[in-house]
C-alpha positions in Angstrom: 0.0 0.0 0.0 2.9 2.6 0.5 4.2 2.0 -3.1 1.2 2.4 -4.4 0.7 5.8 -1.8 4.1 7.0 -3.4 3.4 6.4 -6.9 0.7 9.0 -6.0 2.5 11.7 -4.0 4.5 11.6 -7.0 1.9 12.4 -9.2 1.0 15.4 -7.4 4.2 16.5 -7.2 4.4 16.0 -11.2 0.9 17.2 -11.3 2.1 20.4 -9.7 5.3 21.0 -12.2 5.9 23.3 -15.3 6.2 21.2 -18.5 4.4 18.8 -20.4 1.3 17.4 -18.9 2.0 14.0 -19.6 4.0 11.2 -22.0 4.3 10.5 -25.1 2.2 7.5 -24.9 -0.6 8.9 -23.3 -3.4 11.3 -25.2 -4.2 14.3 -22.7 -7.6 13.3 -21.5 -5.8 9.7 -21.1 -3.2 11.4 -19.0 -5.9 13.8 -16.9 -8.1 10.7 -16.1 -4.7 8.5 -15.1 -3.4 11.4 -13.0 -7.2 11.6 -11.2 -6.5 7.7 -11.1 -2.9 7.9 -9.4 -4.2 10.2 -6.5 -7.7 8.5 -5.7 -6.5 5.2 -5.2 -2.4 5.5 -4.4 -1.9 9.1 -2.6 -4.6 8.5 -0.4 -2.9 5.3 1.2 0.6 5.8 1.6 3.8 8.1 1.0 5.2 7.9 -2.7 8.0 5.2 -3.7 10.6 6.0 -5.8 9.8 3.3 -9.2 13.3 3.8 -10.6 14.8 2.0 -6.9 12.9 -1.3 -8.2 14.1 -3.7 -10.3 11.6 -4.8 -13.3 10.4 -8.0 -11.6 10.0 -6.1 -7.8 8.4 -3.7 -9.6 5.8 -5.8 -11.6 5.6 -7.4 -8.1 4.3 -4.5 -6.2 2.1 -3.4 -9.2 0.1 -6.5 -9.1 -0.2 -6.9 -5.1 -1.6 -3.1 -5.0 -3.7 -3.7 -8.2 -5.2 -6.2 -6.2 -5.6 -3.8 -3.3 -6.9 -1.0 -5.0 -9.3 -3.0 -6.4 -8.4 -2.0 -10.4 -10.2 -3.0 -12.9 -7.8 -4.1 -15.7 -7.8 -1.2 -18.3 -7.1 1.0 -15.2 -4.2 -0.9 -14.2 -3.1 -0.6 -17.5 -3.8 3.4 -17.8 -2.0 3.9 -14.7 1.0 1.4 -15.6 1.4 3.6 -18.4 1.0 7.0 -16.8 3.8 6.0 -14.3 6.3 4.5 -17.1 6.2 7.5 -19.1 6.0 10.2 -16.4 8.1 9.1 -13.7 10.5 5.6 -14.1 11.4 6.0 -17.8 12.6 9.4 -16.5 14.6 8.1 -14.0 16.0 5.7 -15.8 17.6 8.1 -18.4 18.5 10.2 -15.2 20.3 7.9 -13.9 21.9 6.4 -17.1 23.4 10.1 -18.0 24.7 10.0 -14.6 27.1 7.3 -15.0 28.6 8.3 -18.2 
């Protein structure tokens, strides 16, 4: 429940930058109604978890336990899956990779 509270905090945090409103994958409206998704059923549970400190499997892990708990229906947990891959761990990920050249 705190991953998924974290993924959330995140969002608002995101939600609450400058810059484009969401990723490239994601039409606006798509992005709007993941965002809405992101804080009703994560950032009212627990603090936000950084998705970039996971490894692929830990992360598909924690996805599934707190799709479970949230009680997503399957396109949601596939509109929020998205949402967080292109706003937050994909990020990340190139952060981190420019970092170590």
């Amino acid at each position: 429940m705190r991953l998924l509270f974290s993924l959330c905090l995140l969002g608002l945090v995101v939600a609450g930058c400058t810059g484009p409103a969401g990723g490239p994958d994601l039409p606006g409206d798509e992005t709007t109604a993941a965002r809405k998704l992101y804080v009703a059923k994560c950032a009212k549970c627990h603090k936000f978890y950084d998705p970039a400190k996971y490894s692929d499997p830990e992360w598909q892990m924690w996805m599934t336990k707190m799709t479970k708990k949230a009680k997503l229906k399957p396109e949601q947990q596939e509109m929020l899956s998205r949402y967080i891959e292109d706003n937050f761990r994909s990020s990340a990920r190139t952060n981190d990779a420019a970092g170590k050249q």
